[in-house]
C-alpha positions in Angstrom: 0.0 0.0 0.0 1.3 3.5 -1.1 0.3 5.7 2.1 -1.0 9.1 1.7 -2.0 11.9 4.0 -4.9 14.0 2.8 -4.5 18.2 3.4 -6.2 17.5 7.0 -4.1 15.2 7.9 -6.0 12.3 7.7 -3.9 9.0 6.4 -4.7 7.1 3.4 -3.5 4.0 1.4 -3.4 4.0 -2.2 -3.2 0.2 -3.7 0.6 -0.3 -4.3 0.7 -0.5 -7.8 -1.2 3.5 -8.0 1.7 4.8 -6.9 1.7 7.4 -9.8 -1.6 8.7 -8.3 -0.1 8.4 -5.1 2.6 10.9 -5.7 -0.2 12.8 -7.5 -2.6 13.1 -4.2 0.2 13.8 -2.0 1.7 16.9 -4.5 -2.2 18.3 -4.5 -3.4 17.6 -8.2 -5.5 14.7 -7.6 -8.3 14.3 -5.7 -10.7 11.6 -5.0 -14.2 11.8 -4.6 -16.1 8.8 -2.7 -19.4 6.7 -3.3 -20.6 8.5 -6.4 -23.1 6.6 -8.4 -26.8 7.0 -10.7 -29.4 8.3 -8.6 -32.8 10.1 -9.3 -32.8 11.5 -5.8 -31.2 10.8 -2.5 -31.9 7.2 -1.2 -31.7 5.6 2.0 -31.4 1.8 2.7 -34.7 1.4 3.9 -36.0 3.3 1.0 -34.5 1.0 -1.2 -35.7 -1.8 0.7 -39.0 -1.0 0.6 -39.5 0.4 -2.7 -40.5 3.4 -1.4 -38.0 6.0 -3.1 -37.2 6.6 -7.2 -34.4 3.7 -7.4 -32.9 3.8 -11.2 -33.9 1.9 -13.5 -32.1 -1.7 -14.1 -29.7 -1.3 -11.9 -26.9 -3.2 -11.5 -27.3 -3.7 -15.5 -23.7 -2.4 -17.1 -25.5 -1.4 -19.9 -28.0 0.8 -17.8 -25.6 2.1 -15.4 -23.3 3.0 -18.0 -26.2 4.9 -19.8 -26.7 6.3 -16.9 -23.5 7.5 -16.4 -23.2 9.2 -19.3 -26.2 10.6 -19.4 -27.0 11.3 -16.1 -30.7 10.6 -16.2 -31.4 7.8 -13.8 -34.7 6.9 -14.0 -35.2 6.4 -17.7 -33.1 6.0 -21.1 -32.2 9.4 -22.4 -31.5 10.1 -26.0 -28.6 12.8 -25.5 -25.4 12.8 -23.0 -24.6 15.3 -20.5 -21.7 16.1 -22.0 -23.7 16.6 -25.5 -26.0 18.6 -23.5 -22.8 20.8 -22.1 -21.8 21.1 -26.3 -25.3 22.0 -27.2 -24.6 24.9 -24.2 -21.6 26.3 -25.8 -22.7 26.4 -28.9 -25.7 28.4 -28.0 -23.3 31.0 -26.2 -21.0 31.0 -29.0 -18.1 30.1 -26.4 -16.0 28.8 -28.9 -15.1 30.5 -32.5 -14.5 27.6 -34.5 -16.6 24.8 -35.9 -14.5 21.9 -34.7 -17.2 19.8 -32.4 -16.8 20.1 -28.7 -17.1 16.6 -28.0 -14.7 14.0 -29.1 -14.7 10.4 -28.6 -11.2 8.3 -28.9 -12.8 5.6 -27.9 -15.7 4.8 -30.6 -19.0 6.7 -30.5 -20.7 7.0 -27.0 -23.7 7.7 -25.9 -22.2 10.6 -23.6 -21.6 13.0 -26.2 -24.5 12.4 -28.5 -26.6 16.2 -28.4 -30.0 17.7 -29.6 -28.2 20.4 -31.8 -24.3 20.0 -32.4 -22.1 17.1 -33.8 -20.2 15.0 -31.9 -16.8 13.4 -33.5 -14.7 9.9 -33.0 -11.3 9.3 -33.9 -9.5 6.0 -33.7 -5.7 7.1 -31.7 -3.0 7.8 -34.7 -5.1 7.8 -37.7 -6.5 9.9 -39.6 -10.5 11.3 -40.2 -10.1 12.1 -43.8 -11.6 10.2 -46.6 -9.0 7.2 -48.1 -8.9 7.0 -52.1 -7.8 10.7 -52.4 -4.4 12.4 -53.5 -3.0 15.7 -55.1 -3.6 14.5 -58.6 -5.7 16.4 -61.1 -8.3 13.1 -61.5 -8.6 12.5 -57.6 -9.3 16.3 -57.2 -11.7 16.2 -59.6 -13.1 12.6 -58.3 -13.5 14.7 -54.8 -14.9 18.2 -55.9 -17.8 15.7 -57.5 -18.2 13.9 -54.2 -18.5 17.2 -52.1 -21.1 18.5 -54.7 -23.7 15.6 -54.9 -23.5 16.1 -51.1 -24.6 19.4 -51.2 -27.0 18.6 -53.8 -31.0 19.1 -52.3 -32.6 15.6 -53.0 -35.5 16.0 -51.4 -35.2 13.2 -48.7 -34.9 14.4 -45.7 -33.0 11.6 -44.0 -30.5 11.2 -47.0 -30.1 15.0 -46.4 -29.2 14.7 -43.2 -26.9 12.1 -43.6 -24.8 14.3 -46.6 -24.4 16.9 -43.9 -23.1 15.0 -41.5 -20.9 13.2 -44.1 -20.0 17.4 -45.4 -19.2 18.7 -41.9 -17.2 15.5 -41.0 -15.1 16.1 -44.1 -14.7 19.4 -43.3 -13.7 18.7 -39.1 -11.0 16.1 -40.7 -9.2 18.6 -43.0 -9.3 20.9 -40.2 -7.6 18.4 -37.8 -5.3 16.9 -40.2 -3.6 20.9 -40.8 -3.8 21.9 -37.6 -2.0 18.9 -36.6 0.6 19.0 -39.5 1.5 21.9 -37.6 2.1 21.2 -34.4 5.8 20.1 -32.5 6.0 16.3 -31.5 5.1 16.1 -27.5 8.4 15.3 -25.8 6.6 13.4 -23.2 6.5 10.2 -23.4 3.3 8.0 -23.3 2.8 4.2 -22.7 2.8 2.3 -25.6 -1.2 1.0 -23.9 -4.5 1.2 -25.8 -5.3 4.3 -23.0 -1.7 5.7 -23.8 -2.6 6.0 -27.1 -6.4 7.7 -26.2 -4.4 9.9 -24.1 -1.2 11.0 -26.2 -3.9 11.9 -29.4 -6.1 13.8 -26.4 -3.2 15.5 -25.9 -2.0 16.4 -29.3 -5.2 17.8 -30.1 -5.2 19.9 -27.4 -2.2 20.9 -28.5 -3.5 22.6 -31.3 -7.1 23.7 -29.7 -6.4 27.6 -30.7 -5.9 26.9 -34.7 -9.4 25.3 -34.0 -10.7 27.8 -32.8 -11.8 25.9 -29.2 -11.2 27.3 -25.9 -13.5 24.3 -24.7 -13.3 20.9 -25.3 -14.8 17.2 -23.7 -13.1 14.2 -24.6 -14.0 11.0 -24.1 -11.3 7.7 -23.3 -12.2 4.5 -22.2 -10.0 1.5 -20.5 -12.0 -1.3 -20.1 -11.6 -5.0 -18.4 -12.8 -3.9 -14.8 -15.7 -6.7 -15.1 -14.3 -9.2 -12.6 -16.7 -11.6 -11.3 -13.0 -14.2 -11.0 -9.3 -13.7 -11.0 -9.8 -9.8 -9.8 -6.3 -9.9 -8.2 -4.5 -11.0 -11.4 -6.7 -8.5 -13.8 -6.4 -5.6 -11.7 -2.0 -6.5 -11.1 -2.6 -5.4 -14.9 -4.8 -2.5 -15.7 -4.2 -0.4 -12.0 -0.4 0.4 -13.2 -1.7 0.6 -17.0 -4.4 3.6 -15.4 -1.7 5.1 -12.7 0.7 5.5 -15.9 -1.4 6.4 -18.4 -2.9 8.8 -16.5 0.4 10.4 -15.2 1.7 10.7 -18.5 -1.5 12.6 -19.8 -0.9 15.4 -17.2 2.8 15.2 -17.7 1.8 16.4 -21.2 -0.4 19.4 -20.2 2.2 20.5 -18.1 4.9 20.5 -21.2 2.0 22.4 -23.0 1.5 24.6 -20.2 -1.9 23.7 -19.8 -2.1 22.0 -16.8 -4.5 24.8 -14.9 -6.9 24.4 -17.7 -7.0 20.9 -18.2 -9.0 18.5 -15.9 -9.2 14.7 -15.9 -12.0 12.7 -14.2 -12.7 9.0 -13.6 -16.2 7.5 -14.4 -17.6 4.2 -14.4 -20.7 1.8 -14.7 -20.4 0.5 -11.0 -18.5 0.0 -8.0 -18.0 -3.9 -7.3 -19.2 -5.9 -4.4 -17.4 -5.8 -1.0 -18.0 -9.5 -0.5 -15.9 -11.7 -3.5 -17.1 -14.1 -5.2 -15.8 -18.2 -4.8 -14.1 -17.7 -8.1 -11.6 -14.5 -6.5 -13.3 -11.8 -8.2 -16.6 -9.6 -7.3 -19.9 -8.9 -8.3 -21.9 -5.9 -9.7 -22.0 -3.1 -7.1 -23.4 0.6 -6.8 -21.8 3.2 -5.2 -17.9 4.1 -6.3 -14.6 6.3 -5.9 -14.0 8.5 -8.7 -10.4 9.9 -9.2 -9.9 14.2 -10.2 -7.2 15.3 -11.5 -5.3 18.6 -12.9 -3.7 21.8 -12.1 -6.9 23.7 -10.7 -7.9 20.2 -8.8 -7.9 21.5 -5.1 -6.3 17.9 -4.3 -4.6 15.8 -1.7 -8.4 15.9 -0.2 -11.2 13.0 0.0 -14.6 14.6 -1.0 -18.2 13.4 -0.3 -18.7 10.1 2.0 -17.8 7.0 2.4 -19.8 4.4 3.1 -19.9 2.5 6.4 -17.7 -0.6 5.0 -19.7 -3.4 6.5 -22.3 -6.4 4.6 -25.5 -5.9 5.5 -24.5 -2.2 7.1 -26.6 1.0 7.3 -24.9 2.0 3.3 -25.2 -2.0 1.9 -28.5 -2.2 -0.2 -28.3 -6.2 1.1 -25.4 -8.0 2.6 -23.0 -8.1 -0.3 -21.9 -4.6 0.0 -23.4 -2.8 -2.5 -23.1 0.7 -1.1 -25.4 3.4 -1.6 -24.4 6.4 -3.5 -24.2 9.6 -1.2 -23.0 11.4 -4.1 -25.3 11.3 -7.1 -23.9 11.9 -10.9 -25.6 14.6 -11.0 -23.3 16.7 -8.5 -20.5 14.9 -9.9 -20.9 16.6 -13.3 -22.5 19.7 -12.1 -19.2 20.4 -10.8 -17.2 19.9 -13.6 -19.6 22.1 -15.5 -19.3 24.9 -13.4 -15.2 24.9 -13.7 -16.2 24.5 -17.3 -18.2 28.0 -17.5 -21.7 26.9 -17.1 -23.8 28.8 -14.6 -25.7 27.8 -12.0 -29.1 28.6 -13.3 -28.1 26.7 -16.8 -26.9 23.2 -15.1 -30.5 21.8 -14.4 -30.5 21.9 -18.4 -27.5 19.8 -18.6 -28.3 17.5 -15.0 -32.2 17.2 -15.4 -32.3 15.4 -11.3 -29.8 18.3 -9.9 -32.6 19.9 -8.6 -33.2 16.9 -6.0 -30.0 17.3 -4.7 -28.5 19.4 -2.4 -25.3 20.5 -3.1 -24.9 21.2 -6.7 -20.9 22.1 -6.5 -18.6 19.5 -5.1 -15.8 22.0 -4.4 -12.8 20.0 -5.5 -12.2 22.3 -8.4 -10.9 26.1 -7.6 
């Protein structure tokens, strides 16, 4: 265990193979915050028990909570993401000057980013958006100035319409990435040569280059999967806990080289926490209620925020006697906090966090 003492004085233990984020809580850019997870409103274990409070729906489903997650609408499926929700937001105020979309994905197309008005994007890590099949020859040209014109051409289908603009405006976002990027000076920092790494280091490079874009606000979206272990959890997570602790470590590494550091903010999400009691095969179950990890240079870290839960089966926080805790943090906050460091104010988040209203606190405080 990598011990840590939190800013009031209170000791911690970081597992030993997080010693990256170790060094990182005890330097103050990392925070963590405790037992956040999908609620509709606050909930109590005898709520839960008896049915009597809004519980979300199909929980402990990894599909559902990971919807849930990224949309932060609990008690129903939701057809746009919070963070598309936050794009739609700065769009509407202009906050940005160029047309590059807000939102990118480097890990496929999620649900978090999808948004009523504005276009999210997804990249694979190293290669290219721009069509294949082209080149600087007089024939190609000419192949592509047709292409660009029958999709500007009115058919009258509305849906084949729609598609041709996306199809226009994503060929237009990868010329703009592929020259801004042309541009720009090789990191010197050095990433892990891990599928996250790779999320991470073309993150980075693209934020690199966020002013020839024209975007002084940007969401992107990373994902490191594997955490699903019902057996062999010690042996899995031997694996991806260094994988995270580096990855992540080199990420902010590289917005400190780019000077960015204060305007750059990293945060943990997942679909659920895992039981407290293991399963016979050395692994865990679905859970509820999880520690979410904060980091950056305007993080006010080496601090614990929100509550744990009593860490006892069949306790005041376990929804049985597996230890399933409770959240006592809902997504909602979670998000709502990030927003506000983001720009958004307070009387706009209930657009972006429909349930923030049930809540209490709507800022979390572990960003100055």
């Amino acid at each position: 265990m990598a011990q840590v003492t939190s800013v009031s004085g209170a000791p911690y233990g970081f597992h030993t193979l997080l010693s990256e984020l170790a060094s990182l809580f005890s330097s103050k850019e990392l925070a963590v915050v405790a037992n956040v997870g999908s609620l509709v409103q606050p909930l109590t274990k005898a709520q839960y028990q008896a049915q009597q409070g809004q519980i979300p729906f199909n929980l402990f489903s990894h599909l559902d909570q990971q919807q849930q997650w990224q949309t932060s609408v609990a008690q129903c499926n939701s057809p746009t993401g919070w963070a598309g929700r936050l794009a739609d937001y700065l769009a509407a105020q202009k906050t940005n000057s160029g047309s590059f979309p807000a939102f990118l994905s480097v890990a496929g197309n999620v649900l978090e980013g999808a948004d009523a008005s504005t276009q999210p994007i997804a990249i694979a890590p190293g290669q290219s958006l721009e069509l294949a099949g082209f080149n600087s020859s007089a024939a190609s040209q000419a192949r592509l100035t047709a292409l660009t014109a029958l999709l500007t051409t009115d058919n009258g289908v509305s849906l084949v319409q729609a598609a041709n603009q996306m199809m226009s405006m994503s060929m237009e976002d990868a010329k703009s990435l592929a020259s801004a990027l042309a541009q720009a000076t090789p990191l010197q920092t050095q990433f892990p040569k891990t599928t996250l790494g790779s999320q991470l280091q073309q993150v980075a490079q693209i934020i690199q280059v966020q002013s020839q874009l024209g975007m002084s606000r940007q969401i992107f979206f990373c994902s490191l999967q594997g955490f699903d272990t019902h057996t062999g959890e010690l042996g899995t997570l031997n694996t991806l806990y260094p994988e995270l602790s580096q990855d992540l470590a080199a990420f902010y590494d590289a917005t400190q080289e780019l000077g960015m550091a204060e305007s750059v903010t990293t945060f943990t999400e997942s679909d659920f926490n895992r039981t407290f009691q293991p399963t016979s095969g050395g692994g865990s179950d679905h859970g509820w209620g999880g520690h979410h990890l904060v980091l950056g240079g305007a993080v006010q870290g080496g601090q614990i925020y929100g509550q744990f839960p009593a860490f006892e089966l069949g306790g005041p926080d376990d929804t049985d006697v597996r230890g399933r805790w409770i959240p006592t943090t809902s997504i909602d906050q979670y998000g709502a906090t990030l927003a506000s460091w983001f720009g958004v104010p307070t009387s706009a988040l209930p657009t972006i966090f429909p349930n923030l209203v049930n809540f209490g606190a709507a800022n979390l405080g572990f960003l100055g």
